[in-house]
N, CA, C and O of each residue as an XYZ file, in Angstrom:
416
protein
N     111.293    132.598     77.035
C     111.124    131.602     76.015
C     111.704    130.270     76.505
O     112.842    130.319     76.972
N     111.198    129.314     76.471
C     111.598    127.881     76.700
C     112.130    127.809     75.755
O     111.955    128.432     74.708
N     113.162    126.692     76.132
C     114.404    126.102     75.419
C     113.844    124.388     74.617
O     113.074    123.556     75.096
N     114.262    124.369     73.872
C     114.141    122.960     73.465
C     115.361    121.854     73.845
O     116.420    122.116     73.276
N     115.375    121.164     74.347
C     116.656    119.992     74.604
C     116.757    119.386     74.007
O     117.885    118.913     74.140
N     116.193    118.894     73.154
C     116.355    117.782     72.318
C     117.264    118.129     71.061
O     116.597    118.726     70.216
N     118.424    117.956     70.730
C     119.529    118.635     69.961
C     119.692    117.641     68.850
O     120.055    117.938     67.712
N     119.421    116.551     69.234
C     119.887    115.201     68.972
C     118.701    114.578     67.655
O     119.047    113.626     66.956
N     117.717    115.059     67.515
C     116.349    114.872     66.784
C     116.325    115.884     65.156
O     116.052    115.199     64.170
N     116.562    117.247     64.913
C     116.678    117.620     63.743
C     117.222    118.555     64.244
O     117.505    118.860     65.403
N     117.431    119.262     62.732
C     118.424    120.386     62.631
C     116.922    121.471     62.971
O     117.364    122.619     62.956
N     115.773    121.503     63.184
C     115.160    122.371     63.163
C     114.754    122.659     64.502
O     114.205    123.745     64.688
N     114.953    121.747     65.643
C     114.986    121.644     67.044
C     116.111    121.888     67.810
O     116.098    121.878     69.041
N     117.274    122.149     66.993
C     118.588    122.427     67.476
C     118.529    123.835     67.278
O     119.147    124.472     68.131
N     117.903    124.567     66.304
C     118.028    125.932     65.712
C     117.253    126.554     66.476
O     117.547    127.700     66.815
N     116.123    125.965     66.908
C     115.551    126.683     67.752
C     115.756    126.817     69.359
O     115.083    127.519     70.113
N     116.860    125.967     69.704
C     117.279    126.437     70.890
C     118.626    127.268     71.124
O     119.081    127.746     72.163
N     119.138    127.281     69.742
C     120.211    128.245     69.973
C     119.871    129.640     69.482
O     119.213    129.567     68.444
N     120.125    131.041     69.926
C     119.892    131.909     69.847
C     120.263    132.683     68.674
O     119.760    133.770     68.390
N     121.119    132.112     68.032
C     122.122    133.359     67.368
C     121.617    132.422     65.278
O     121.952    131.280     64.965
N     121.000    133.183     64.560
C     120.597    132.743     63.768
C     121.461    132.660     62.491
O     121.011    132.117     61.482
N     122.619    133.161     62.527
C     123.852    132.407     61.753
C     124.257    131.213     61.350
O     124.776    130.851     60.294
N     123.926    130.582     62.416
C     124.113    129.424     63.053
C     123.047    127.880     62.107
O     122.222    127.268     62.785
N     123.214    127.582     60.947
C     122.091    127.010     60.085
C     122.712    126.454     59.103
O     122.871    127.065     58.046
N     123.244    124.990     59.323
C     123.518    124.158     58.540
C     123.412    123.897     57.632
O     124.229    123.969     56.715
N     121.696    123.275     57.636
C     121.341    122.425     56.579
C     121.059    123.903     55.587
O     120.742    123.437     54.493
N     121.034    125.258     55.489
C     120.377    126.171     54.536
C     121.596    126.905     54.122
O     121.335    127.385     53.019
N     122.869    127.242     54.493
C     123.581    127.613     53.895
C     124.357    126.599     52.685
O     124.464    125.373     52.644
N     124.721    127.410     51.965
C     125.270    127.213     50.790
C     126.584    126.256     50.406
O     126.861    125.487     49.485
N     127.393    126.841     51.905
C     128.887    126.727     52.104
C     129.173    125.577     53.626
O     130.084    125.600     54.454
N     128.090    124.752     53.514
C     128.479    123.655     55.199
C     130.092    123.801     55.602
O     130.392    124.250     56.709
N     131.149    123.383     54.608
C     132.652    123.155     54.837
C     133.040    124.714     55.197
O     133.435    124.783     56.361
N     133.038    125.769     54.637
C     133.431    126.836     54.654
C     132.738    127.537     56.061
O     133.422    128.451     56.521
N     131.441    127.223     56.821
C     131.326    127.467     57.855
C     131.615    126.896     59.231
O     131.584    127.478     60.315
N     131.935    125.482     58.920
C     132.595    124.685     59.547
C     133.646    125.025     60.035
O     133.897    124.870     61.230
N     134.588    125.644     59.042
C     135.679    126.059     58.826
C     135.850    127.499     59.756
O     136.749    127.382     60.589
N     135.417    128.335     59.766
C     134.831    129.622     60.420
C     134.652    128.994     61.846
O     135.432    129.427     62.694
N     133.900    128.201     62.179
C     133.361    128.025     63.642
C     134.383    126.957     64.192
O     134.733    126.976     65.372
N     134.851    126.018     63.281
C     136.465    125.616     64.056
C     137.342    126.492     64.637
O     137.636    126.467     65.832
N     137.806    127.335     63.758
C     138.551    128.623     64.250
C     138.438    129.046     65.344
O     139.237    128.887     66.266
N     137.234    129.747     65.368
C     136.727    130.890     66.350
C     136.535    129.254     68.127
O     136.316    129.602     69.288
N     136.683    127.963     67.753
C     136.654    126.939     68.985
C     138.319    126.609     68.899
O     138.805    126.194     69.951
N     139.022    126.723     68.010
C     140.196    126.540     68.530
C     140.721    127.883     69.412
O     141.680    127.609     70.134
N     140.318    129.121     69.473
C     140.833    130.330     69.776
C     139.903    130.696     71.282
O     139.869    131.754     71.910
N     139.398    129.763     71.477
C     138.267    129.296     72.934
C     137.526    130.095     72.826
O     137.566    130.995     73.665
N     136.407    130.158     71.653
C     135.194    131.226     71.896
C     134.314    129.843     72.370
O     134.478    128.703     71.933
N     133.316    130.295     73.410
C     132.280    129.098     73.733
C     131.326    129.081     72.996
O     130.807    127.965     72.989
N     130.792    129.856     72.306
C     129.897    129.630     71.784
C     129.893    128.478     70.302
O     129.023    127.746     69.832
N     130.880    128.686     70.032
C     131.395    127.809     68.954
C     131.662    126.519     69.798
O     132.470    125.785     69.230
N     131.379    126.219     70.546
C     131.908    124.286     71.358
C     130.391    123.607     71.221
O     130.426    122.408     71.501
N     129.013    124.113     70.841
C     127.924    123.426     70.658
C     128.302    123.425     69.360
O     129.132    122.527     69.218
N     128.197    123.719     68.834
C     127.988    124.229     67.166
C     128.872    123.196     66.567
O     128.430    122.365     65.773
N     130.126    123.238     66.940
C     131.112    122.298     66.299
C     130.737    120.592     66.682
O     130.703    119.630     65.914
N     130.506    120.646     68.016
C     129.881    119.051     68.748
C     128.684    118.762     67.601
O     128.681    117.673     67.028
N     127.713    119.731     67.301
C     126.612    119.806     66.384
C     127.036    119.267     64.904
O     126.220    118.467     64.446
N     128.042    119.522     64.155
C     128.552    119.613     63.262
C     129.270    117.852     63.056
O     128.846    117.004     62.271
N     130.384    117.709     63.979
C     130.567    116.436     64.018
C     129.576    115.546     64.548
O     130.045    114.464     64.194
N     128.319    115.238     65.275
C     127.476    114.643     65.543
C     126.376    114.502     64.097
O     126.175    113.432     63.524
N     126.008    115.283     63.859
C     125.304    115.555     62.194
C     126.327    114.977     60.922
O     125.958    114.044     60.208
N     127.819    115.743     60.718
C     128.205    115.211     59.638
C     128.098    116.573     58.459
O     128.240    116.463     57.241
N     127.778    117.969     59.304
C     127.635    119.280     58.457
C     128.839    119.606     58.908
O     129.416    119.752     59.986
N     129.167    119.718     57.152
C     130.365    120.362     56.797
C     132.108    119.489     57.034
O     133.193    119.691     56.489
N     131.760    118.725     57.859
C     132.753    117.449     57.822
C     132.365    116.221     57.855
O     131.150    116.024     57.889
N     133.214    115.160     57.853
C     132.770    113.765     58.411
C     132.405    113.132     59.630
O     133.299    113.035     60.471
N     131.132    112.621     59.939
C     130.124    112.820     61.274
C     131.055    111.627     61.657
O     131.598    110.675     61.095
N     130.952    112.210     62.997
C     131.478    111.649     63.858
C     131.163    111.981     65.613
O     131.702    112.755     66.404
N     130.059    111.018     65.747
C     129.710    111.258     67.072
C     130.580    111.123     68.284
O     130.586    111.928     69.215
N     131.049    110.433     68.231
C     132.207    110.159     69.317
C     132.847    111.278     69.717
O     132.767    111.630     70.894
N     133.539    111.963     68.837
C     134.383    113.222     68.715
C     133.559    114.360     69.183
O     134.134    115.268     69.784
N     131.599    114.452     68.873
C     131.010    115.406     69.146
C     131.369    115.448     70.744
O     131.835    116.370     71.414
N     130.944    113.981     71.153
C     130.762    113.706     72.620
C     132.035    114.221     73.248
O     131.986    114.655     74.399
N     133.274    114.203     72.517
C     134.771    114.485     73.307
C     134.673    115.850     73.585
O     134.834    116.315     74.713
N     134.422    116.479     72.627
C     134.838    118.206     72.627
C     133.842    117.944     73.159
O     134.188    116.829     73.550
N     132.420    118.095     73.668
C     131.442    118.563     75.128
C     132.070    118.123     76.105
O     132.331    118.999     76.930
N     132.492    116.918     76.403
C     132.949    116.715     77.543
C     134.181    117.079     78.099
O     134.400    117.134     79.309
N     135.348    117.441     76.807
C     136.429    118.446     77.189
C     136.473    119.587     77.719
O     137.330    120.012     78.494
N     135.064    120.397     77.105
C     134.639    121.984     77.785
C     134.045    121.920     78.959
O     134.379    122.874     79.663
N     133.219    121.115     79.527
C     131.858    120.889     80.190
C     132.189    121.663     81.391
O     131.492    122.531     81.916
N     133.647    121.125     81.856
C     134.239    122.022     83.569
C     135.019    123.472     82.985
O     135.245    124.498     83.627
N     135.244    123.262     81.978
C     136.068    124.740     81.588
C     134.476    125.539     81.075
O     134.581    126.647     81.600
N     133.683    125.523     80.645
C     132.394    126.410     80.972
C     131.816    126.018     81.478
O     131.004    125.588     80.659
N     131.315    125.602     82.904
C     130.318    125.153     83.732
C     129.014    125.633     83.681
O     128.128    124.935     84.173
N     128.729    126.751     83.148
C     127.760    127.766     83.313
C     127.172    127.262     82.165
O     126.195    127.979     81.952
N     127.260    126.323     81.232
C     127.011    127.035     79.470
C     126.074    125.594     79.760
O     126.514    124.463     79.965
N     124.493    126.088     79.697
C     123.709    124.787     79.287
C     123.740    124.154     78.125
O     123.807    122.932     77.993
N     123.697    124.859     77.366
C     124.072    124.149     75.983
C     124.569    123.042     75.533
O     124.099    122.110     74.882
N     125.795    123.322     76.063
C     127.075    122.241     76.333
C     126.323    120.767     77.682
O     126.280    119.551     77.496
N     125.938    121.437     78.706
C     124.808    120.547     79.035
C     123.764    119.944     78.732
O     123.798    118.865     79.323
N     122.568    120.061     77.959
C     121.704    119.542     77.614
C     122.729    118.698     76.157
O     122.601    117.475     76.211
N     123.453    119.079     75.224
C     124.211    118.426     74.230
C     124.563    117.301     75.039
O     124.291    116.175     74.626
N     125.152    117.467     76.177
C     126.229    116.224     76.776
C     124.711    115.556     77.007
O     124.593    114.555     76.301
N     123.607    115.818     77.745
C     122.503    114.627     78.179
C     121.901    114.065     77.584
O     121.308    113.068     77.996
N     121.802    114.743     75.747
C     121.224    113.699     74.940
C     122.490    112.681     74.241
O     122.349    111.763     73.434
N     123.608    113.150     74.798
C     124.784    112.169     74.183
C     124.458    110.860     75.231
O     124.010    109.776     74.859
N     124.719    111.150     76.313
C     124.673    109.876     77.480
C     122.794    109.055     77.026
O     122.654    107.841     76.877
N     121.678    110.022     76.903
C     120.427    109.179     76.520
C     120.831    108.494     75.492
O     120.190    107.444     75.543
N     121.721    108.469     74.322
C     121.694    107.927     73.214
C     123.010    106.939     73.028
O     123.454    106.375     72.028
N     123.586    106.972     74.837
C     124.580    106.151     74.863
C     125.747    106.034     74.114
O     126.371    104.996     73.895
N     126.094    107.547     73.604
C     127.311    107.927     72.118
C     128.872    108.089     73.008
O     129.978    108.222     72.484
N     128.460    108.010     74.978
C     129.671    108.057     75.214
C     130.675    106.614     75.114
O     131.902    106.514     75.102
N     129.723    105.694     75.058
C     130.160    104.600     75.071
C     130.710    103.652     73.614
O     131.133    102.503     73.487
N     130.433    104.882     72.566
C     130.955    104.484     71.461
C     132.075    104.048     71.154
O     132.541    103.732     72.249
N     133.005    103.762     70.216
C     134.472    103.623     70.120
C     134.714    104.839     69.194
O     133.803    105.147     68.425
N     135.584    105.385     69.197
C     136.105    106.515     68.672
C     137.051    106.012     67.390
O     137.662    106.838     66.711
């Protein structure tokens, strides 16, 4: 299955490149309360939770958007998971959309 890259365009092009269908912002009930859940499980270094949360502060689901911050936490993980495209294609539509150069 091809991947979609474009992360940065809707929540329905982001969903479809991540695998794990939990994972759905705009349709759950509880945005803060899953937010809340997938902070956790990224403060306790699960990787899979370091798109999701970048996703979350870049969007503005479940906290206050804040792109800058998405762009920090990808680029904080990027060498501590090297392997994880995710975290790659996230970081290349940050630099296309020029969000590293934001002010924080």
């Amino acid at each position: 299955m091809k991947k979609n890259i474009s992360f940065l365009s809707d929540s329905n092009t982001f969903r479809s490149s991540i695998s794990n269908p939990a994972f759905d912002w705009t349709e759950k009930s509880y945005p803060s309360e899953s937010f809340k859940w997938y902070h956790k499980a990224y403060q306790q270094g699960c990787e899979e939770s370091i798109v999701r949360i970048a996703y979350a502060y870049f969007h503005g689901y479940g906290i206050k958007k804040d792109m800058p911050k998405a762009f920090s936490i990808l680029k904080e993980n990027e060498k501590r998971f090297p392997n994880n495209t995710d975290i790659k294609h996230f970081l290349l539509e940050c630099y296309k959309h020029e969000i590293s150069r934001q002010k924080k």
